[in-house]
N, C-alpha and C positions, 0 to 999 in steps of 0.2 A: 779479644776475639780468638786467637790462638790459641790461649791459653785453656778458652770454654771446651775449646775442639777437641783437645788432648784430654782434659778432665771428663768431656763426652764419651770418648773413643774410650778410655780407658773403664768407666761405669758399663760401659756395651762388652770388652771383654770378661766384667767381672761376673757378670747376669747372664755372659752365653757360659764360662766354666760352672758356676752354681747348676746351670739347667742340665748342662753336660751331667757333671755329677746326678743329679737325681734321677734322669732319663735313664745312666747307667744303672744306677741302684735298682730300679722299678723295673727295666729289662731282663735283669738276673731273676727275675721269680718267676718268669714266662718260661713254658716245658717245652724247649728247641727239640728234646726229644721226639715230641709228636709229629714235626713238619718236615725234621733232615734226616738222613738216616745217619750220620754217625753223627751225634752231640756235642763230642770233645777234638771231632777234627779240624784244621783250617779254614774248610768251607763254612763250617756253622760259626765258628768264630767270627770270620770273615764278613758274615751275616750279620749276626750282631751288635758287631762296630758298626755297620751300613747302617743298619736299624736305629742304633742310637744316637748317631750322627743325624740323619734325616730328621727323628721325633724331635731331636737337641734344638736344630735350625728352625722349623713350625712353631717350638712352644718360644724359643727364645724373641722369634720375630713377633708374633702376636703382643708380647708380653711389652719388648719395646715399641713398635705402633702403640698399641693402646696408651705408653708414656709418655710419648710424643702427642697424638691425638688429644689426650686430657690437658695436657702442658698446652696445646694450643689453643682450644677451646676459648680461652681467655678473650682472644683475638674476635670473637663471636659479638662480643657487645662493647 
């Protein structure tokens, strides 16, 4: 039972750095130019992280519900 927990827990961190990862990747091609007025400053940076932090937690959550939800499915019939 424990052991599941940990092996859980630790699949949950490795699925939110992966989404981490690609969220940031896919962020960097958005032109922060148009929306802040300085690009390369703290503020837009600042932005950015928020930005990618938030899309991180949406896609990561969806992605494990839905793994959770199919894994339980079973339970249906």
């Amino acid at each position: 039972m424990i052991e599941s927990l940990g092996q859980e827990s630790l699949f949950n961190i490795l699925i939110s750095l992966m989404v981490l990862i690609v969220v940031w990747w896919s962020v960097q091609s958005i032109k922060f130019d148009l929306f802040v007025r300085d690009p390369d400053g703290v503020k837009a940076k600042s932005l950015m992280i928020i930005i990618t932090i938030a899309l991180s937690h949406m896609v990561t959550s969806f992605l494990l519900n839905y793994l959770n939800w199919s894994t339980n499915i079973r339970f249906l019939f």
